[in-house]
Backbone as CSV, one residue per row, in Angstrom:
resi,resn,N_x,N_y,N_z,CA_x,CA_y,CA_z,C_x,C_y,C_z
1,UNK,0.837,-1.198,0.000,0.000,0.000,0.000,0.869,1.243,0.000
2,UNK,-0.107,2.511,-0.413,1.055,3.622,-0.674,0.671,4.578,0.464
3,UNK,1.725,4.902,0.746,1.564,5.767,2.547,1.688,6.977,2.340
4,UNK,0.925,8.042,2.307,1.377,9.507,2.156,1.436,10.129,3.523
5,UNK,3.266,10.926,4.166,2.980,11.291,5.252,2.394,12.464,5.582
6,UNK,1.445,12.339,7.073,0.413,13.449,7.104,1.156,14.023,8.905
7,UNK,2.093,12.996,8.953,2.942,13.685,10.326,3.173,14.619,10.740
8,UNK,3.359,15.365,12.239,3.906,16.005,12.268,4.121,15.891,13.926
9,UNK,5.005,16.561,14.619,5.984,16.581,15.486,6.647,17.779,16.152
10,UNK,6.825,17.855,17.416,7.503,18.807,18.287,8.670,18.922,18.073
11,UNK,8.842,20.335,18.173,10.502,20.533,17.380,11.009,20.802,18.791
12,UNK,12.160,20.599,19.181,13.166,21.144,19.932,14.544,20.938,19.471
13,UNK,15.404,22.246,20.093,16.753,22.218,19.752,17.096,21.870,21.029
14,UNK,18.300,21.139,20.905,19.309,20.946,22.191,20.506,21.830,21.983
15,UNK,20.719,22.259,23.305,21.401,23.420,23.449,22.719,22.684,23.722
16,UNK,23.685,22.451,23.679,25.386,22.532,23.377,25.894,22.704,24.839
17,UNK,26.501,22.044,25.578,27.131,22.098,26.884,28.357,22.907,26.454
18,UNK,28.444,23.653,27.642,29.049,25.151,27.784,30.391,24.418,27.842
19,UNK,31.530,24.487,27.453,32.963,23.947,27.474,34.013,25.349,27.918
20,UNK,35.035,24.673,28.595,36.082,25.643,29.051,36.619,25.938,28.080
21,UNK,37.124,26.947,28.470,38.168,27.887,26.897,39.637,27.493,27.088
22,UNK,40.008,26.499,26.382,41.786,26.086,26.562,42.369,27.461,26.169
23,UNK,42.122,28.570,25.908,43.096,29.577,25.859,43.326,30.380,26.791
24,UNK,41.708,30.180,27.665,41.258,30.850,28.863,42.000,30.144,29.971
25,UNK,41.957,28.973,29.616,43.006,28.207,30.744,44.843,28.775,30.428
26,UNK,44.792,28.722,29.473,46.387,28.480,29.124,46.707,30.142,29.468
27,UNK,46.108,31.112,29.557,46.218,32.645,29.915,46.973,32.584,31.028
28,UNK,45.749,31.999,32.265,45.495,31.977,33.670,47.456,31.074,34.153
29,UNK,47.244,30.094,33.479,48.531,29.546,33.829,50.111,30.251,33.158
30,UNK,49.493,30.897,32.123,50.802,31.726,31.861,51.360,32.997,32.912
31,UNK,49.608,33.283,33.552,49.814,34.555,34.154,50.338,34.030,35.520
32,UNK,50.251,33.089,36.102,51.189,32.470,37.586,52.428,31.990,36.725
33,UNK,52.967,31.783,35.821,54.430,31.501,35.455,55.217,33.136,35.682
34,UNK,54.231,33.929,35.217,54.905,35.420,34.265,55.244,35.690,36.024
35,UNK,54.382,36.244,36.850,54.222,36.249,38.112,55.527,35.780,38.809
36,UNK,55.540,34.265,38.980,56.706,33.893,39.557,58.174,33.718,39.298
37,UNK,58.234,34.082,37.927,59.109,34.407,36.688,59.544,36.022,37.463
38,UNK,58.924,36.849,37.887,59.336,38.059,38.078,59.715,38.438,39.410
39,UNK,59.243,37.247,40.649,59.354,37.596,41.739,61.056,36.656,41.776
40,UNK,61.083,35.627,41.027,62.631,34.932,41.101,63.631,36.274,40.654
41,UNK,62.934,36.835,39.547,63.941,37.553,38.772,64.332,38.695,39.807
42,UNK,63.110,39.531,40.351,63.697,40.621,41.461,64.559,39.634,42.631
43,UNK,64.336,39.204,42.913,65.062,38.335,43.943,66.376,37.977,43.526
44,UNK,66.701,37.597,42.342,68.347,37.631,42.197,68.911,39.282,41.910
45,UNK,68.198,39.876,41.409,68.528,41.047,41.224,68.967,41.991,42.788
46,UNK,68.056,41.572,43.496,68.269,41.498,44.944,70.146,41.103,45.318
47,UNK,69.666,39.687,44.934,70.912,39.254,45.845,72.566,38.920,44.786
48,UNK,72.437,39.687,43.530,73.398,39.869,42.526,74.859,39.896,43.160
49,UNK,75.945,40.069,42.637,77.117,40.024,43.408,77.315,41.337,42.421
50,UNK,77.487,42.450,43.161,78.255,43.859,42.602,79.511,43.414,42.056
51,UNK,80.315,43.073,41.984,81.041,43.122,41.074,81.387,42.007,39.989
52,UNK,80.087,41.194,39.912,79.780,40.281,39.034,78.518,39.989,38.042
53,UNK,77.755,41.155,38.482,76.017,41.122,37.629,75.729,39.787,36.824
54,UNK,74.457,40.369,36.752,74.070,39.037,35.988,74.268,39.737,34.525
55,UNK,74.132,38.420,33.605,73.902,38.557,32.170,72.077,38.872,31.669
56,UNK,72.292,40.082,31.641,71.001,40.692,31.424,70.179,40.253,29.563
57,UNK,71.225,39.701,29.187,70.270,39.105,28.007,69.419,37.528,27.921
58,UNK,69.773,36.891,29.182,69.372,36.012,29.591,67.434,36.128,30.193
59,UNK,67.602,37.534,31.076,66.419,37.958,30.920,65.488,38.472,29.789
60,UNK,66.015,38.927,29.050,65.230,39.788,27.659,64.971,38.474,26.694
61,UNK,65.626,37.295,26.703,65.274,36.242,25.867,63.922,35.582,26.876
62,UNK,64.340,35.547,28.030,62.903,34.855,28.553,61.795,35.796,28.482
63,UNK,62.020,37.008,28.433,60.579,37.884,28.286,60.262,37.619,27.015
64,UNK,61.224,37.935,25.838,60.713,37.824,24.564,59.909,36.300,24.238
65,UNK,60.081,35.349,25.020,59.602,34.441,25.077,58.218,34.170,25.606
66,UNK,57.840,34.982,26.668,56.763,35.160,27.682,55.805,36.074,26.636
67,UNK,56.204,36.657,26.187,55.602,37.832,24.671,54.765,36.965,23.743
68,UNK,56.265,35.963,23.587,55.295,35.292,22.180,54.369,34.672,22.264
69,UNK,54.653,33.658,24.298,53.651,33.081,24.119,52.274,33.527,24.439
70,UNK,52.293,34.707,25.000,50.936,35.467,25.277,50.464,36.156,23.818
71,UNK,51.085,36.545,23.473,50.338,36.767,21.712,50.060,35.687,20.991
72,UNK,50.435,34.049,21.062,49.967,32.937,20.835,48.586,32.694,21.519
73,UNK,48.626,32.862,22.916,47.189,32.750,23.463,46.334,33.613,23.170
74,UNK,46.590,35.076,23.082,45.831,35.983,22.342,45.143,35.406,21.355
75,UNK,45.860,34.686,19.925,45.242,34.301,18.960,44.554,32.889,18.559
76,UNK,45.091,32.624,19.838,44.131,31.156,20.052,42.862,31.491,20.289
77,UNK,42.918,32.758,21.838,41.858,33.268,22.234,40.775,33.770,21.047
78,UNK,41.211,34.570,20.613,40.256,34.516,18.742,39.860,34.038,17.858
79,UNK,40.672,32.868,17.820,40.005,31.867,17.066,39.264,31.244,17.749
80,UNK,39.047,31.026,18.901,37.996,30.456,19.775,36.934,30.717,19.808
81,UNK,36.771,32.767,19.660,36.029,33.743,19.514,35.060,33.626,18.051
82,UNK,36.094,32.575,16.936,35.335,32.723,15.631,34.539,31.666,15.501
83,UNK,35.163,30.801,16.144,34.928,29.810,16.294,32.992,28.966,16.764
84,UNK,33.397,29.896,18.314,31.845,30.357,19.339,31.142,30.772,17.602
85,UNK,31.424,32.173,17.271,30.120,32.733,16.507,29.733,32.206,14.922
86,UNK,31.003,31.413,14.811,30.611,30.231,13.782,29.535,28.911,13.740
87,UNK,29.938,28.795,14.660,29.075,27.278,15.291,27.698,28.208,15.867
88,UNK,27.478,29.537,16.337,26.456,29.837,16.808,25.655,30.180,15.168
89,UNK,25.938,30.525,14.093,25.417,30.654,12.925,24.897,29.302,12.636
90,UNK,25.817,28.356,12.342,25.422,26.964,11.976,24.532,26.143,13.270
91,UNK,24.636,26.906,14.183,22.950,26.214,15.113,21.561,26.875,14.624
92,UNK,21.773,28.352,13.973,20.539,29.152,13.894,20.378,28.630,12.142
93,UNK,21.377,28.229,11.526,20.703,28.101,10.143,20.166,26.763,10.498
94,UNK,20.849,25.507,11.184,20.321,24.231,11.301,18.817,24.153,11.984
95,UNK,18.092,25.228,12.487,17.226,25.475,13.412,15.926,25.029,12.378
96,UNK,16.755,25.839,11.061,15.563,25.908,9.943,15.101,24.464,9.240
97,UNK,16.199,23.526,9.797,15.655,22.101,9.476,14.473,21.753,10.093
98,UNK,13.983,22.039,11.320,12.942,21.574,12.466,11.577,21.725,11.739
99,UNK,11.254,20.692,11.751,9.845,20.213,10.831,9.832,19.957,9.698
100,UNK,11.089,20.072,9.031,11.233,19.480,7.683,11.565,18.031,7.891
101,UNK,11.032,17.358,6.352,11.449,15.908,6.326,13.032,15.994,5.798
102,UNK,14.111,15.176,5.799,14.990,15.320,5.371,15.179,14.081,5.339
103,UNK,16.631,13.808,4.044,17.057,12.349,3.300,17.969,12.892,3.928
104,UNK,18.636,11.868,4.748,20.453,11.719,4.799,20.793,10.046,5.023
105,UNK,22.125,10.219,4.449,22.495,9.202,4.239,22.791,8.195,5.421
106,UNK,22.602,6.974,4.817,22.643,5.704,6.334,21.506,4.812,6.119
107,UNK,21.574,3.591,6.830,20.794,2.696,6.626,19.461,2.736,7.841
108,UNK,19.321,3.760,8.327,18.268,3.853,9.587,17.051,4.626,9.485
109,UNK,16.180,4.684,10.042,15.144,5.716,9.748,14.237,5.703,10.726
110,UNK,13.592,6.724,11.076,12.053,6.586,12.451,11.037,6.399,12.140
111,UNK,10.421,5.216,12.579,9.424,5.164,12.578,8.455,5.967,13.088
112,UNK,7.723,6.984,12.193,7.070,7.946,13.165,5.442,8.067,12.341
113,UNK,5.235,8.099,13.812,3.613,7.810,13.531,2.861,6.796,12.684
114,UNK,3.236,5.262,12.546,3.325,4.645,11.874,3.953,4.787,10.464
115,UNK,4.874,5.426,10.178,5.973,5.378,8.939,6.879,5.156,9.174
116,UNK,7.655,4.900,7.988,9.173,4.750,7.889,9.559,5.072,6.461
117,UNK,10.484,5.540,5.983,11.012,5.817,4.626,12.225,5.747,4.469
118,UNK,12.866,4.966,2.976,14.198,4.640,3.385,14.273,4.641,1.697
119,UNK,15.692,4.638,1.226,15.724,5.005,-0.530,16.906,3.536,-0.692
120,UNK,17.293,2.844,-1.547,18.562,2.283,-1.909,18.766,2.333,-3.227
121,UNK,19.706,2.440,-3.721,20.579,2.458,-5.047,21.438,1.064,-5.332
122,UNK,20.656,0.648,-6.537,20.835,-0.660,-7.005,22.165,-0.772,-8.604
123,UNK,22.787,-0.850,-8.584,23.761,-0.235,-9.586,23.692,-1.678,-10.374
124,UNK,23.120,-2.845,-9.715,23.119,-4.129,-10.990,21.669,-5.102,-10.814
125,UNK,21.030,-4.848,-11.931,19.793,-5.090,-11.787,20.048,-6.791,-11.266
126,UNK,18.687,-6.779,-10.596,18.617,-8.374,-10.032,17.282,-8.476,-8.892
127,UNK,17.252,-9.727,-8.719,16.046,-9.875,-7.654,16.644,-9.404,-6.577
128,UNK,15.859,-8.922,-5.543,16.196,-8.789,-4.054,15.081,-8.720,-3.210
129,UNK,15.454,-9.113,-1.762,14.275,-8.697,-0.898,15.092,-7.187,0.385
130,UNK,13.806,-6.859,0.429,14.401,-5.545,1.598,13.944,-6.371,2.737
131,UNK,15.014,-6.528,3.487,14.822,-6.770,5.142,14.724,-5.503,6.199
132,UNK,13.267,-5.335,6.685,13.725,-4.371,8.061,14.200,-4.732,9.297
133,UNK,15.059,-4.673,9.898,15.299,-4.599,11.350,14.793,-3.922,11.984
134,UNK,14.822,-4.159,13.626,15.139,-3.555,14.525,16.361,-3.267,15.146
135,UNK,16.438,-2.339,16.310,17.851,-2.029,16.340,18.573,-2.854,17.610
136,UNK,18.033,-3.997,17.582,18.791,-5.171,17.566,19.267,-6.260,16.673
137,UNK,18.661,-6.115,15.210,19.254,-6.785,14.378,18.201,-7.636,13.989
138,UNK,17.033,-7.650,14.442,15.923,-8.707,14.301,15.034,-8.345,13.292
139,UNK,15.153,-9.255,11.997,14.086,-8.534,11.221,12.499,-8.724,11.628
140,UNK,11.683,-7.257,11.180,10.725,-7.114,11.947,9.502,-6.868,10.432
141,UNK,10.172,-6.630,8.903,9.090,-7.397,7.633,10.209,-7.068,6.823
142,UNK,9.358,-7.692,5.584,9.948,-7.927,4.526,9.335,-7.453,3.578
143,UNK,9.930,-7.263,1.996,9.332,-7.173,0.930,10.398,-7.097,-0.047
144,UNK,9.179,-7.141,-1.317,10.328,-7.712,-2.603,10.746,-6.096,-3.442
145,UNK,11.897,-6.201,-2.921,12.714,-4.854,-3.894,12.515,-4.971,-5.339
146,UNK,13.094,-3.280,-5.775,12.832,-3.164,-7.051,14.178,-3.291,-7.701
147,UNK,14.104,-4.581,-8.453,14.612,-5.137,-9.618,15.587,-4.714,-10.761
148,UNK,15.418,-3.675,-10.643,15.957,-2.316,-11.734,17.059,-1.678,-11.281
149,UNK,18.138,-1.393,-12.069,19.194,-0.698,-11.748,18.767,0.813,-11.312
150,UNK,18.960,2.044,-10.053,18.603,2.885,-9.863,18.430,3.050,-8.498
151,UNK,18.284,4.186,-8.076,17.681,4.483,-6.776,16.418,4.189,-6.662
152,UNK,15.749,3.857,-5.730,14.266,3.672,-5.312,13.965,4.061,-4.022
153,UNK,12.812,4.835,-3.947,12.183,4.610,-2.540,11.255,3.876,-2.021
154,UNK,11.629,3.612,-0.619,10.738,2.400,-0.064,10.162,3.311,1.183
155,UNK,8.643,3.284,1.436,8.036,3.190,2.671,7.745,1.971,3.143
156,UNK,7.912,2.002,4.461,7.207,1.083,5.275,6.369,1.497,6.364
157,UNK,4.893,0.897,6.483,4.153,1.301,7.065,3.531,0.650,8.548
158,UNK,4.943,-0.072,8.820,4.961,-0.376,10.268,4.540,-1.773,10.276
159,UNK,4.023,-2.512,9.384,3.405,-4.034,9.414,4.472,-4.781,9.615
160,UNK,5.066,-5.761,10.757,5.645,-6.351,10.630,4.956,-7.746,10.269
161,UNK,6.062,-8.776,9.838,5.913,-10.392,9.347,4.534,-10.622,10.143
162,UNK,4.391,-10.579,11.631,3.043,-11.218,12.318,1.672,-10.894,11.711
163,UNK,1.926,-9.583,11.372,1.258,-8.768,10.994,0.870,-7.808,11.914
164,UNK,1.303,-7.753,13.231,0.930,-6.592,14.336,1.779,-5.223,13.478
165,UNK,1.546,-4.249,14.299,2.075,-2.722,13.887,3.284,-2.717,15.102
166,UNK,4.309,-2.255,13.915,5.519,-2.271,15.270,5.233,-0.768,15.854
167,UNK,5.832,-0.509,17.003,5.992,0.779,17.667,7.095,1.951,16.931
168,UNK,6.562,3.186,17.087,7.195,4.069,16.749,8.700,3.615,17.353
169,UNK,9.700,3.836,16.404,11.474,4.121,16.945,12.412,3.972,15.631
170,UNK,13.372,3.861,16.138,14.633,3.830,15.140,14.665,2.287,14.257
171,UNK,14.783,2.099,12.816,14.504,0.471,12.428,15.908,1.165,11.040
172,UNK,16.070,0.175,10.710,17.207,-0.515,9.711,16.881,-0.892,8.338
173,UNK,16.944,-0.723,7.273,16.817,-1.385,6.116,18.445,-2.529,5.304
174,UNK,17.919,-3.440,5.238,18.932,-4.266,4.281,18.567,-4.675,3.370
175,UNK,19.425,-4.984,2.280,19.273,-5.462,0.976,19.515,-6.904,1.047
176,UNK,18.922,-7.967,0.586,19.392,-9.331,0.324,19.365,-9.831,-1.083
177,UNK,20.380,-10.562,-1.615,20.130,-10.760,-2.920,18.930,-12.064,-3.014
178,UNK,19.055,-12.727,-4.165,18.125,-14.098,-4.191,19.051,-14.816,-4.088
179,UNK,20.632,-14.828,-3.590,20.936,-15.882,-2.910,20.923,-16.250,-1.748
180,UNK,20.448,-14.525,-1.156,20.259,-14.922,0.484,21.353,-13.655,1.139
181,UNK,21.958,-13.750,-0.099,22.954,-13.228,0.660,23.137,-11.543,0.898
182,UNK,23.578,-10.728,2.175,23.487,-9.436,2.410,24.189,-8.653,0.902
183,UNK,23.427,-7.153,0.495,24.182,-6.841,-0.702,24.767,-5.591,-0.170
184,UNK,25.697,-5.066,-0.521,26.169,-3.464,-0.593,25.506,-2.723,-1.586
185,UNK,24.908,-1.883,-0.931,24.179,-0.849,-1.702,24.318,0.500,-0.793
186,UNK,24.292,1.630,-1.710,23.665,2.864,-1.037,22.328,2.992,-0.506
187,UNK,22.367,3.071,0.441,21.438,3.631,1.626,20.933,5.091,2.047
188,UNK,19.945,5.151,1.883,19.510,6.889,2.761,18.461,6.335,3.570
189,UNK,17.645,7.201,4.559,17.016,7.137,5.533,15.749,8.491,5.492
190,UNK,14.701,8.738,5.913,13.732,9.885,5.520,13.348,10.298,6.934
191,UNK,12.978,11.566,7.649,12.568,11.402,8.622,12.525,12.717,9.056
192,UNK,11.337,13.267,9.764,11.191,14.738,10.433,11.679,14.861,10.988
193,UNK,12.542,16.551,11.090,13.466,16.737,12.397,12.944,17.355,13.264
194,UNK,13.236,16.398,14.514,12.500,16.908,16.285,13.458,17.698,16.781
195,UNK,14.836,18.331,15.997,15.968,18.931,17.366,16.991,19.180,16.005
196,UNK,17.843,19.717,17.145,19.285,20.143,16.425,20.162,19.835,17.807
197,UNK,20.970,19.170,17.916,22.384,18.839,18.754,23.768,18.884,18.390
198,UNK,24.416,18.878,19.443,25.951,18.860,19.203,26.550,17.285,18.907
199,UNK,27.410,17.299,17.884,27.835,15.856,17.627,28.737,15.823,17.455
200,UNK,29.633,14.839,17.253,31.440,15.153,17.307,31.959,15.537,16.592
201,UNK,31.203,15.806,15.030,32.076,16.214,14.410,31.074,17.538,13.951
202,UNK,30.653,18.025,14.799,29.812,19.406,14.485,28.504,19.509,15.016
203,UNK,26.958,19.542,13.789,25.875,19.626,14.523,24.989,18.537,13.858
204,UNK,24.264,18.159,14.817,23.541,16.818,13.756,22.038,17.419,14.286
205,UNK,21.324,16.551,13.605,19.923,16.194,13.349,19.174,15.399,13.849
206,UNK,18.054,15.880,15.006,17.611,14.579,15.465,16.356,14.240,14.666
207,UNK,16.532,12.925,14.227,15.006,12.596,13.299,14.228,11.772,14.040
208,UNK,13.302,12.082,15.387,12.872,10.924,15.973,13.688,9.461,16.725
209,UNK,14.660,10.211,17.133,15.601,9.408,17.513,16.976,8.470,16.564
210,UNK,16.798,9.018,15.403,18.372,9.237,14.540,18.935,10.106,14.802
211,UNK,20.233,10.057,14.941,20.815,11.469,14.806,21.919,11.599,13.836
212,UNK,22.102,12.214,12.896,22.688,12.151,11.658,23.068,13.820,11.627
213,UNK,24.553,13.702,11.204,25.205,14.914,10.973,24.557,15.902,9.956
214,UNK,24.654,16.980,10.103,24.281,18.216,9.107,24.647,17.741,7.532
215,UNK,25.894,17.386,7.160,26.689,17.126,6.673,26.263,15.878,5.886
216,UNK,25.339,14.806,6.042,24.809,13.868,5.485,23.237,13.699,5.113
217,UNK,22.954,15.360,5.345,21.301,15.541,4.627,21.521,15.839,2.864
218,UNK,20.972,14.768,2.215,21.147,14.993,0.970,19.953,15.796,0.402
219,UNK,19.126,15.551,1.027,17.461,16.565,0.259,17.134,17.042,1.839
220,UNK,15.624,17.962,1.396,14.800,18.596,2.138,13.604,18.342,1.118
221,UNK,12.639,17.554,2.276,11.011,17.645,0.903,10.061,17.142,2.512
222,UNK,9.084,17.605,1.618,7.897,17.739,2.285,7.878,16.229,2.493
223,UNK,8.683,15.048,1.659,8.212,12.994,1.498,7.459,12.435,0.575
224,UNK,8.062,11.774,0.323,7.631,10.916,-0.988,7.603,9.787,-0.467
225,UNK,6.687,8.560,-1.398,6.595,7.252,-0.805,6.855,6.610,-2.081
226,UNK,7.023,5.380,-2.341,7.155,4.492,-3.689,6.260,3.073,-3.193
227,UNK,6.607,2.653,-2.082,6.110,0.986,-2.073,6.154,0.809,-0.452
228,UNK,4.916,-0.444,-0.079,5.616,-0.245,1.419,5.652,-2.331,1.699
229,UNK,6.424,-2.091,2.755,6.751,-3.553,3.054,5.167,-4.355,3.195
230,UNK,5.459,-5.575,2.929,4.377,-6.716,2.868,4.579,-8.364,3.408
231,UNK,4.294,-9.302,4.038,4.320,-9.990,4.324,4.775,-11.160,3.015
């Protein structure tokens, strides 16, 4: 059957845990070196031998040193600064994902509100079946893929093999050939975004409990359906 989604969903952003400033640290500890750096230095200056002084370029190399490295932290400190109002741009443009459906790439997708939508790219025509999982690995239905070299999209509309309706969450698509055997294919995943978060390698996307980087949304659409799983 063909599923048109009529979903929709609470948006929230997650806000980004506040992190220390390694330049802000590295300041603070330069400024107790510089400090005790100056109370040693008056102190021999103190106790110098008059008719032997010290070698006063010994000092001017450690200041010039104390210089550089505080104009190093300076510009760490700024790039930190571009850094903050960079990542604060790329939270307010990612904001504009929230309630859109979005394709990104991966083999996962949410089941939401009884849907699921998932695309694969078949580069050598042949029989196959689509296996869904759960995200333990358990397939939860099946149906017979499309045959044809190309991308396709697949809905699934929650029927698993028993025929009960699985519960809204995170599920899996695989490819099997007609020998049985698992295939490599390209994978995408479809799914409304409930949030925007911090992720390791920047800001991701929460789709109902996916979370997929900024960086791996290939479309933005309102959803499309092609076919949905069957017993």
């Amino acid at each position: 059957m063909i599923v048109s989604p009529t979903t929709t969903s609470t948006a929230s952003a997650a806000t980004p845990p506040a992190t220390t400033s390694q330049a802000a640290d590295a300041a603070k500890s330069l400024s107790g070196t510089y400090d005790s750096f100056l109370k040693l230095l008056t102190t021999q200056l103190q106790h110098q031998d008059p008719l032997s002084p010290m070698d006063s370029s010994q000092f001017v190399s450690q200041l010039v040193q104390f210089s550089e490295v505080e104009q190093a932290i300076a510009t760490n400190s700024n790039l930190e600064n571009l850094i903050k109002i960079d990542t604060s741009n790329q939270t307010t443009a990612a904001l504009g994902y929230i309630g859109s459906t979005v394709e990104a790439s991966g083999n996962s997708a949410p089941l939401q509100n009884g849907q699921a939508q998932f695309s694969y790219t078949i580069t050598t025509p042949g029989a196959n079946e689509i296996v869904i999982t759960d995200q333990n690995g358990s397939p939860v239905a099946t149906a017979n893929g499309d045959a044809t070299a190309g991308k396709h999209t697949f809905t699934w509309d929650g029927t698993k093999i028993d025929g009960s309706k699985a519960t809204d969450g995170v599920y899996n698509i695989q490819l099997v050939g007609a020998d049985g055997t698992p295939m490599t294919v390209d994978t995408t995943g479809f799914g409304k975004v409930t949030g925007v978060e911090s992720v390791s390698n920047g800001l991701g996307l929460d789709l109902g409990g996916v979370q997929v980087p900024v960086g791996n949304v290939q479309s933005v659409q309102a959803g499309a359906t092609s076919q949905s799983a069957s017993n």
